[in-house]
DOLUMNU-167259 format. One line per field, with one value per residue (C-alpha): x, y, z. Coordinates in Angstrom, 3 decimals, decimal comma. Layout:
# residues N
x <- c(X;...)
y <- c(Y;...)
z <- c(Z;...)
***
This chain:
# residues 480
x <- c(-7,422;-7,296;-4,059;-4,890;-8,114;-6,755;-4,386;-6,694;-8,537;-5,989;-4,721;-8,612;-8,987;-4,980;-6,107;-9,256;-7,591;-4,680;-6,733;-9,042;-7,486;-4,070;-5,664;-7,949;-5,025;-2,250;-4,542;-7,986;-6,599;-3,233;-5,430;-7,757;-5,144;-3,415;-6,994;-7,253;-3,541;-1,161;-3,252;-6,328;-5,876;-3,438;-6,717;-8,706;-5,856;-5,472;-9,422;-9,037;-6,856;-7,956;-11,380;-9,471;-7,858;-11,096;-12,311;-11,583;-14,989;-16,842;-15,676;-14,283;-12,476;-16,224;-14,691;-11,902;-13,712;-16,164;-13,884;-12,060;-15,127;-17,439;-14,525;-14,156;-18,131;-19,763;-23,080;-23,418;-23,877;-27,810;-27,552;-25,243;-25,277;-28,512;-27,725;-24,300;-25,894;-27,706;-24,722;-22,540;-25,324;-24,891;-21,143;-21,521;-23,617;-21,162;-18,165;-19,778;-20,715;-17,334;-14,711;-17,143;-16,897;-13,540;-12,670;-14,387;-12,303;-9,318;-10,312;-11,636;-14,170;-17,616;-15,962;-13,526;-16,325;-18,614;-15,751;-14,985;-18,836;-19,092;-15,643;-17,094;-20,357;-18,074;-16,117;-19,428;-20,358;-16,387;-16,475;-20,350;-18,432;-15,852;-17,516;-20,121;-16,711;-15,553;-18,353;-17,888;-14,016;-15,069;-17,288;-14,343;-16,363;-13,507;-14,683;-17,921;-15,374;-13,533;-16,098;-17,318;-13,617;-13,347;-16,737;-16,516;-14,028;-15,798;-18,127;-16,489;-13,844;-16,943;-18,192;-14,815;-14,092;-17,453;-16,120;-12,207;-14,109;-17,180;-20,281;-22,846;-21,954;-19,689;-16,281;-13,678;-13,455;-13,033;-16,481;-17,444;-14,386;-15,436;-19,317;-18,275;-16,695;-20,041;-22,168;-19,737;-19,406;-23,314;-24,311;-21,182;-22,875;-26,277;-24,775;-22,736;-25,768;-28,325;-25,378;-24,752;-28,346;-29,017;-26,825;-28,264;-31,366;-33,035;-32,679;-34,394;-32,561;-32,689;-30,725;-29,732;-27,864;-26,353;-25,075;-23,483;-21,884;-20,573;-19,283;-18,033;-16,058;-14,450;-13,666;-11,985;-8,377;-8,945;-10,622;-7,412;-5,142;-6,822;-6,378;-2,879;-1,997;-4,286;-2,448;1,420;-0,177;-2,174;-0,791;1,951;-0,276;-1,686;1,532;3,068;-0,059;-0,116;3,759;4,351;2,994;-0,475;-0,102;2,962;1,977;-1,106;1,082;3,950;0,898;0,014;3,334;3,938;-0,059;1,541;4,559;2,081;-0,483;2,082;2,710;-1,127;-1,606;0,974;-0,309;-3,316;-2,344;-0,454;-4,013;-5,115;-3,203;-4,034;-7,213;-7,436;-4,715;-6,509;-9,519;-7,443;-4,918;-7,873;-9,235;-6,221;-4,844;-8,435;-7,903;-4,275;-2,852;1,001;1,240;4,656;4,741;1,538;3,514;6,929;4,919;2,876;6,195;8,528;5,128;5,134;8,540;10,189;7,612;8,012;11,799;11,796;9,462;10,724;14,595;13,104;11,134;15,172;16,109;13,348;11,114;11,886;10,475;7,721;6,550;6,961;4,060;1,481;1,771;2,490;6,224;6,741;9,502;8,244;8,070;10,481;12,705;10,098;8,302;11,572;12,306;8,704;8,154;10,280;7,924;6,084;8,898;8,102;4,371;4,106;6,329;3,180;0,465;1,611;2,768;0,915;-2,373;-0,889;-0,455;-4,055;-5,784;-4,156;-5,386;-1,930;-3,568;-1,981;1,661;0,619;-1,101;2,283;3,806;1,782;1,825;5,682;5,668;3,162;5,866;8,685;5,804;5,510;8,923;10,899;7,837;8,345;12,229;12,035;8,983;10,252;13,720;13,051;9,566;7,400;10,660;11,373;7,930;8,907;12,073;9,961;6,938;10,362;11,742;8,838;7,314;10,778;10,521;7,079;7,669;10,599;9,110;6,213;8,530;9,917;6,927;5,596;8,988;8,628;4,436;4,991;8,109;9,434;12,457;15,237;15,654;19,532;18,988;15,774;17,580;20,826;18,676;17,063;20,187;21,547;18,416;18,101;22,258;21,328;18,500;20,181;22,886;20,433;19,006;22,555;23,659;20,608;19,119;21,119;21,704;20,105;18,327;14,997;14,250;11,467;13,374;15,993;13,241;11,926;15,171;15,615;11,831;13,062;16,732;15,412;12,583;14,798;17,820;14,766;14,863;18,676;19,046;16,295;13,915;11,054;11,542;9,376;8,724;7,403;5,162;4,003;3,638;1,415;-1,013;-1,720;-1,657;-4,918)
y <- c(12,616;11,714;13,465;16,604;16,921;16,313;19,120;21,328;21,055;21,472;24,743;26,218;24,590;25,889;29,267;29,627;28,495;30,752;33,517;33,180;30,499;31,948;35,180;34,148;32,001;35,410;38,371;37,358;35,040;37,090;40,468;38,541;37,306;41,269;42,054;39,538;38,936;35,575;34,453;34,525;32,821;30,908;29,489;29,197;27,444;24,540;23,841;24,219;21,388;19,232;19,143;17,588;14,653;12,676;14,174;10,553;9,815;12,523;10,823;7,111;7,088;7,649;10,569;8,973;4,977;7,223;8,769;5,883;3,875;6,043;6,706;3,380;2,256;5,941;3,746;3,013;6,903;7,359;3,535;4,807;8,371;8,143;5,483;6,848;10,758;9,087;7,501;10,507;12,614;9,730;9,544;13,222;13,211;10,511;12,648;15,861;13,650;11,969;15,292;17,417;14,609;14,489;17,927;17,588;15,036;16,497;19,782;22,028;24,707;25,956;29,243;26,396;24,099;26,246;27,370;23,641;22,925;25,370;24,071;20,724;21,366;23,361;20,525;18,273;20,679;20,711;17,314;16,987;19,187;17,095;14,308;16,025;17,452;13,421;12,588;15,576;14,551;10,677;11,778;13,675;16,880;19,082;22,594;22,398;20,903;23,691;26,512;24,669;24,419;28,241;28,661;28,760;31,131;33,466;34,014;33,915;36,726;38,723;38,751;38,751;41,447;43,224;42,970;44,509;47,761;47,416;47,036;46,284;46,917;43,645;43,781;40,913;38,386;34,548;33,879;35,884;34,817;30,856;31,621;33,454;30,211;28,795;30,699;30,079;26,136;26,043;27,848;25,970;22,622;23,385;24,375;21,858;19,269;20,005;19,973;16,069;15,819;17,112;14,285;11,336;9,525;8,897;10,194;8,944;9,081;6,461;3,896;0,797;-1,317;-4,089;-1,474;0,486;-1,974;-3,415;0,437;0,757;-2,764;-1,300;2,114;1,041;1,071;4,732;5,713;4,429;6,245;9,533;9,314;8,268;11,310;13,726;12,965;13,240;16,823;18,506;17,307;20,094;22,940;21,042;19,529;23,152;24,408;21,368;20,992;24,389;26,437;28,614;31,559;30,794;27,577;29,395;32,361;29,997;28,059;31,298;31,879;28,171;29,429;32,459;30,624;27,436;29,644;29,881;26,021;25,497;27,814;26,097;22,997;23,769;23,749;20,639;18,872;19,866;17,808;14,755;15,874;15,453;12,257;10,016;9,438;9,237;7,249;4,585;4,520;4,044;1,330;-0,619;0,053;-1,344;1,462;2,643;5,179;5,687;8,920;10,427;10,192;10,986;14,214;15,133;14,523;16,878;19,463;19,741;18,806;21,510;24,485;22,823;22,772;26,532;27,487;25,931;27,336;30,466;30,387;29,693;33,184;35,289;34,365;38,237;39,410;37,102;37,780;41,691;41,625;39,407;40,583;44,155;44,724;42,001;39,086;37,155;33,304;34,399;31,286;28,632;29,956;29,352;25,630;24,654;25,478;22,878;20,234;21,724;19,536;16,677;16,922;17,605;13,777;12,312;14,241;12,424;8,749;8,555;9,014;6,554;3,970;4,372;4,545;0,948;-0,198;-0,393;0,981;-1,696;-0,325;3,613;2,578;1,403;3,739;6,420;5,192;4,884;9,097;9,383;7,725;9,722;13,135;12,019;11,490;14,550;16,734;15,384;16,016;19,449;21,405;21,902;22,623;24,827;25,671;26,033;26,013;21,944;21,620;22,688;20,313;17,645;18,377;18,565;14,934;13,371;14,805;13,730;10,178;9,600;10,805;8,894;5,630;6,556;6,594;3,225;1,236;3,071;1,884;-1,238;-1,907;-0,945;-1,892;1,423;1,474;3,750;6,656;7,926;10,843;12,073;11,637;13,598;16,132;16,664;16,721;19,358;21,489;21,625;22,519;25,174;26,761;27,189;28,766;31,225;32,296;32,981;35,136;37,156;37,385;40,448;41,711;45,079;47,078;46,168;42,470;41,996;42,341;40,253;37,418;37,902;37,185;34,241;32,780;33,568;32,165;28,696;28,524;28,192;26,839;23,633;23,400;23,595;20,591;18,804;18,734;19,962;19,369;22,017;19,304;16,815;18,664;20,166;16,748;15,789;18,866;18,141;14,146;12,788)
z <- c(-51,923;-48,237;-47,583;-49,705;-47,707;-44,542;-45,058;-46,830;-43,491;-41,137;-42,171;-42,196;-37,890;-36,958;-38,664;-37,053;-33,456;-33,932;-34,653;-31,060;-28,650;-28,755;-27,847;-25,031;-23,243;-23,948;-23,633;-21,837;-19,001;-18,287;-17,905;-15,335;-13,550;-13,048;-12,195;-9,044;-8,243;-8,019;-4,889;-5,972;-9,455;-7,782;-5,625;-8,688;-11,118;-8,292;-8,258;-12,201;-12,251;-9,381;-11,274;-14,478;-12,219;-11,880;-15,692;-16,678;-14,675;-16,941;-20,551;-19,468;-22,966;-24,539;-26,830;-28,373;-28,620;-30,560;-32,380;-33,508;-33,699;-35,652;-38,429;-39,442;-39,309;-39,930;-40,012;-36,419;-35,360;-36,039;-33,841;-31,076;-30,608;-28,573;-26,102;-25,709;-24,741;-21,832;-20,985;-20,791;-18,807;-16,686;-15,998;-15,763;-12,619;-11,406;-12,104;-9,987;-6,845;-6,695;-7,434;-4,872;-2,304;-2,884;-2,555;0,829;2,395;1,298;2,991;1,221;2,710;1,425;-0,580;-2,607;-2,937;-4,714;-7,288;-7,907;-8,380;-11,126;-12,630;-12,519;-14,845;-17,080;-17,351;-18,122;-20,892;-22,386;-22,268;-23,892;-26,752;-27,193;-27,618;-30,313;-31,870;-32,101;-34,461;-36,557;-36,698;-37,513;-39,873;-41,553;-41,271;-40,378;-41,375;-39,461;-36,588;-37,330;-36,282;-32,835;-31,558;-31,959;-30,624;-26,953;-26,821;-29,075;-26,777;-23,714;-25,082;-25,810;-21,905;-20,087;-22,691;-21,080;-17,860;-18,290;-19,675;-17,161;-19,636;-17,869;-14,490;-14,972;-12,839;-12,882;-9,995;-10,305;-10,057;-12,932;-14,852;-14,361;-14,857;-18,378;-19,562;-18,682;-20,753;-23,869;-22,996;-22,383;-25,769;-28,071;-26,669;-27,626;-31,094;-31,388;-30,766;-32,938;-35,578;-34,779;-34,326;-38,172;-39,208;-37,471;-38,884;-35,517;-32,252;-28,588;-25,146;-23,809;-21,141;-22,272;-19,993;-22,286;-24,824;-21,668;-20,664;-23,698;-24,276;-20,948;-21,025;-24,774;-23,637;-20,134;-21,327;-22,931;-19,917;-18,189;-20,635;-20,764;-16,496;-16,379;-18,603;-17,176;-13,625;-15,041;-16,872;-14,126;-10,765;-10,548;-9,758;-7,134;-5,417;-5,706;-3,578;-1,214;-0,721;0,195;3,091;3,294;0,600;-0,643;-1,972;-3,696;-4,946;-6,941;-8,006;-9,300;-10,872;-11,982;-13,828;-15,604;-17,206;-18,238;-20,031;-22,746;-22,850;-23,091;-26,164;-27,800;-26,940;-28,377;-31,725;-31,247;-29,981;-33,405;-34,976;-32,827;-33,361;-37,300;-36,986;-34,631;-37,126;-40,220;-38,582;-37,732;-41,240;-42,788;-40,475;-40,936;-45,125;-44,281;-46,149;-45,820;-43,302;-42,610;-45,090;-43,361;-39,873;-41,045;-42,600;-39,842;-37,457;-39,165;-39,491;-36,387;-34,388;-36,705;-34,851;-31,826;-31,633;-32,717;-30,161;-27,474;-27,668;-28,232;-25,083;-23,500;-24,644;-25,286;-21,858;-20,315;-23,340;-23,712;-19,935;-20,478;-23,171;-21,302;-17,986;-18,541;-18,197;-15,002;-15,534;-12,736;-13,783;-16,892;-15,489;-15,212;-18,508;-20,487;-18,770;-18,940;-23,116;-23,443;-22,878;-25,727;-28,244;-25,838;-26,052;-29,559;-30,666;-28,020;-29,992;-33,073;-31,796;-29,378;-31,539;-33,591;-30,954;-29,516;-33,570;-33,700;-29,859;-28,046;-25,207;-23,136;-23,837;-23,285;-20,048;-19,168;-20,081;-18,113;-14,728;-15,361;-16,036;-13,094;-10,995;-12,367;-12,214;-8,393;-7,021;-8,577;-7,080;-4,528;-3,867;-6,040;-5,061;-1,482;-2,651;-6,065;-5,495;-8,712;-10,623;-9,316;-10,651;-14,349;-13,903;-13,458;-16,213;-18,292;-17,539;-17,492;-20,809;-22,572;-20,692;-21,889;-25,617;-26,609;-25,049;-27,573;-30,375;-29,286;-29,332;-32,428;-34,243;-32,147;-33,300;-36,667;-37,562;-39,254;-40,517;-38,485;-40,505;-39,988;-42,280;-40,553;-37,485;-38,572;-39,924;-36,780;-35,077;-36,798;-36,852;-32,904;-32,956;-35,373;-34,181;-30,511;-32,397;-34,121;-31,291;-29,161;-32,404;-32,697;-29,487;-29,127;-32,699;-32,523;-29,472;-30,538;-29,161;-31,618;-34,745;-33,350;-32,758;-36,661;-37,858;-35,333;-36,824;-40,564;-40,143;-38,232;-40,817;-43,612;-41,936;-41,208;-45,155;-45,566;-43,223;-45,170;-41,885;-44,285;-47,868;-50,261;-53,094;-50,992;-49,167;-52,551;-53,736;-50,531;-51,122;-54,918;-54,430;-55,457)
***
C-alpha cells in the first residue's frame, strides 16, 4: 500500500508542477528578462543567488530534521510545531542581519542592497513554506502538499502576467518582478499555515531555550549539508560576475542565467522526487523494511528522463533557445553543456535522500566540501579563460564528482548488491539515445518533429534495453 500510494501521489504533485512551474521558469522569467536586458537581470540573478549562500542561516537543516523527524513519530507535531515557528522567525531575523551585512562589506551600494533586502524576506517566507510543506510531506499528506507547491507560482504568474500586458498601470522592472514573487510567497505561507495549523491539537508561540537547543544541536549536520551544497550550486553566477570585469561580468552572468533557467525547471521535477522519497525513505528504514526495490525503481524513474533530456539539450539547444527567448541562440553552447548536470543531479536527488533519511550526514558533508573545492578551483582557472562557458564546465564536473561518490557510499552503507545488468542496461541506453538523437536531429526540415521521434524512439528503446520494465512497474502500482 505504501508504494502504490506513494506513486499514486507522485504523478498528481509532477502533474500539477509540470503544468505551472515549468511555465513560470520557460515563459514568465525568459519574457522579463527580454523586457530588462542581460545586464539588468544579470544584476538581479547574482543578488538572487548570493542571498541563497547564507539560506543555510534561514532553515539550519530545520526543514528536512522535521521532515525526517515528524514521519517517523507523527505524534510530536501538535508538541513541536510551536516551539519550532518561534524558532524559525528567529533564525530568520538572524539570516537578514547577517546576508545584508554581508553584502555591505563585500561592496555592495544602496540600489543592490535594497534588491537583496527584498530577496532576503522572500527567501524567509520560501523557506517558512518549506518547512509547513515538510509536515504535510511527513504526515504523508501529499495531495494537499501537492496544491501549496503549485501555489506560489499561481499567483505570481497572475501579476507578472498583469504587468507584460500593462493592467493596471503595471510595467516590468526588477523591482516589480521580485516584489510579485512576494505577494505569491506571502499569501502561499499564510495558506499553507493555517493548513498545518488545522492539523495540530494545540498551538502557542512561544521560545523555549532547552528545546532550541536540543533542535539546533540535532539539525547542525543538515544545516551543514544543505550549506555545502547550496555553495557548489549557486556560487557560479556570482564568480562569473566577480571574476570578470564591470558589465561584462554582469552580462555573461546574465547569459550563464538564460541557459540555467532550463536546468532549474528540470530540476524541479527531480526535487519532487526527493521530496516524496526523503519521508518514505525514513519510515521505511525505521520499519527496517527492504528498500532496495523502492530505490532501484525510483532510480531508473528518473535517470531514464534525465539521460534523455540531457543529450537532447546537446543537439537541440539552438532550438530550445529560439522558443524562450524569441528567436536568439545566445547561451545555446552553455545551455547544451550545462543540462547535463541535470543526469548528475537527478542520481543525488535519489541517493543522496537516501543517505541523509538514514543520518550519513557525516559522509555527504564530506563529500560536499570536496565538490566545493573542485566548484572553486576550475572557476577559478575557467571563468577568466571561457567566461560563463568555464563556469558550465565546472557545474558539469563537479555535479558528476559529487553523484557517483553518492552512489558509492549508498552501495557502501547499505550494502547493495552490484547490479551488472542494471549497469549494462544503462550503458547501452545512454549509447543509444546519443545515437537517436545524431540520426534524427536532422531527419526532416521541421526540428520539432524530428525531436518527437527522438522522445518516442529513446522512450521505447529505454524498454528494449530493459532500463524500465512495463510488468514491474505495473506490479509496483497495483502492489498492496
Amino acid at each position: 500500500m505504501q508504494k502504490k500510494k506513494f506513486i499514486f501521489d507522485l504523478a498528481i504533485l509532477l502533474v500539477l508542477n509540470l503544468l505551472i512551474k515549468p511555465f513560470w521558469t520557460l515563459k514568465i522569467e525568459p519574457s522579463v528578462q527580454m523586457e530588462v536586458g542581460n545586464i539588468s537581470y544579470g544584476e538581479y540573478f547574482v543578488l538572487f543567488n548570493f542571498s541563497f549562500l547564507l539560506n543555510i542561516l534561514l532553515d539550519f537543516g530545520l526543514t528536512n530534521f522535521n521532515n525526517k523527524n515528524i514521519a517517523q513519530n507523527s505524534q510530536l507535531l501538535s508538541k513541536h510545531f510551536s516551539k519550532m515557528l518561534a524558532l524559525k522567525f528567529a533564525l530568520g531575523l538572524f539570516y537578514v542581519i547577517v546576508t545584508l551585512t554581508v553584502g555591505m562589506l563585500i561592496g555592495y551600494d544602496l540600489r543592490y542592497m535594497k534588491l537583496l533586502l527584498i530577496l532576503c524576506i522572500n527567501n524567509f517566507f520560501l523557506g517558512f513554506i518549506l518547512f509547513l510543506r515538510s509536515n504535510l510531506l511527513a504526515l504523508h499528506l501529499f495531495r494537499i502538499d501537492s496544491i501549496v507547491s503549485v501555489l506560489d507560482r499561481v499567483i505570481m504568474i497572475s501579476i507578472v502576467f498583469a504587468m507584460l500586458f500593462n493592467v493596471f498601470g503595471l510595467h516590468v522592472d526588477i523591482m516589480n518582478f521580485v516584489y510579485a514573487q512576494t505577494a505569491g510567497y506571502v499569501l502561499t505561507a499564510f495558506i499553507a499555515f493555517v493548513i498545518v495549523l488545522n492539523k495540530t491539537h494545540t498551538f502557542k508561540l512561544n521560545w523555549h531555550w532547552a528545546f532550541n537547543w536540543m533542535i539546533l544541536k540535532k539539525s547542525f549536520p543538515f544545516a551543514i549539508l544543505v550549506l555545502l551544497m547550496t555553495f557548489y550550486n549557486r556560487l557560479d553566477s556570482v564568480m562569473i560576475e566577480k571574476l570578470l570585469p564591470g558589465d561584462f561580468g554582469k552580462e555573461q552572468s546574465g547569459i550563464y542565467a538564460k541557459s540555467f533557467r532550463l536546468l532549474d525547471a528540470a530540476n524541479m521535477i527531480a526535487y519532487l522526487f526527493s521530496v516524496q522519497l526523503l519521508p518514505v525513505f525514513s519510515r521505511m528504514l525505521k520499519q527496517n523494511e527492504n528498500i532496495e526495490n523502492i530505490v532501484k525503481l525510483s532510480f531508473t524513474l528518473l535517470l531514464t528522463p534525465a539521460i534523455i533530456v540531457s543529450v537532447s539539450c546537446l543537439f537541440y539547444a539552438d532550438e530550445f533557445c529560439k522558443i524562450l527567448y524569441k528567436g536568439s541562440t545566445e547561451g545555446s553552447e552553455i545551455l547544451g553543456l550545462l543540462m547535463c548536470c541535470f543526469s548528475a543531479i537527478s542520481i543525488t536527488y535519489i541517493f543522496g535522500t537516501l543517505l541523509t533519511a538514514n543520518g550519513n550526514l557525516k559522509q555527504l558533508n564530506f563529500m560536499a566540501i570536496s565538490g566545493i573545492a573542485i566548484n572553486l578551483i576550475l572557476n577559478f582557472i575557467l571563468i577568466p579563460k571561457f567566461f560563463a562557458y568555464g563556469s558550465a564546465y565546472s557545474s558539469v564536473i563537479t555535479q558528476f564528482f559529487t553523484a557517483l561518490v553518492q552512489i558509492y557510499l549508498s552501495y557502501k552503507i547499505f550494502k547493495f548488491k552490484v547490479n551488472k545488468r542494471l549497469i549494462l542496461s544503462l550503458f547501452f541506453f545512454i549509447i543509444g539515445v546519443i545515437l537517436i538523437n545524431y540520426f534524427t536531429v536532422n531527419l526532416t526540415k521541421q526540428w520539432l518533429l524530428n525531436f518527437s521521434i527522438m522522445l518516442a524512439s529513446s522512450g521505447l528503446f529505454a524498454f528494449v534495453t530493459g532500463l524500465l520494465n512495463p510488468k514491474s512497474i505495473i506490479r509496483f502500482i497495483k502492489y498492496k
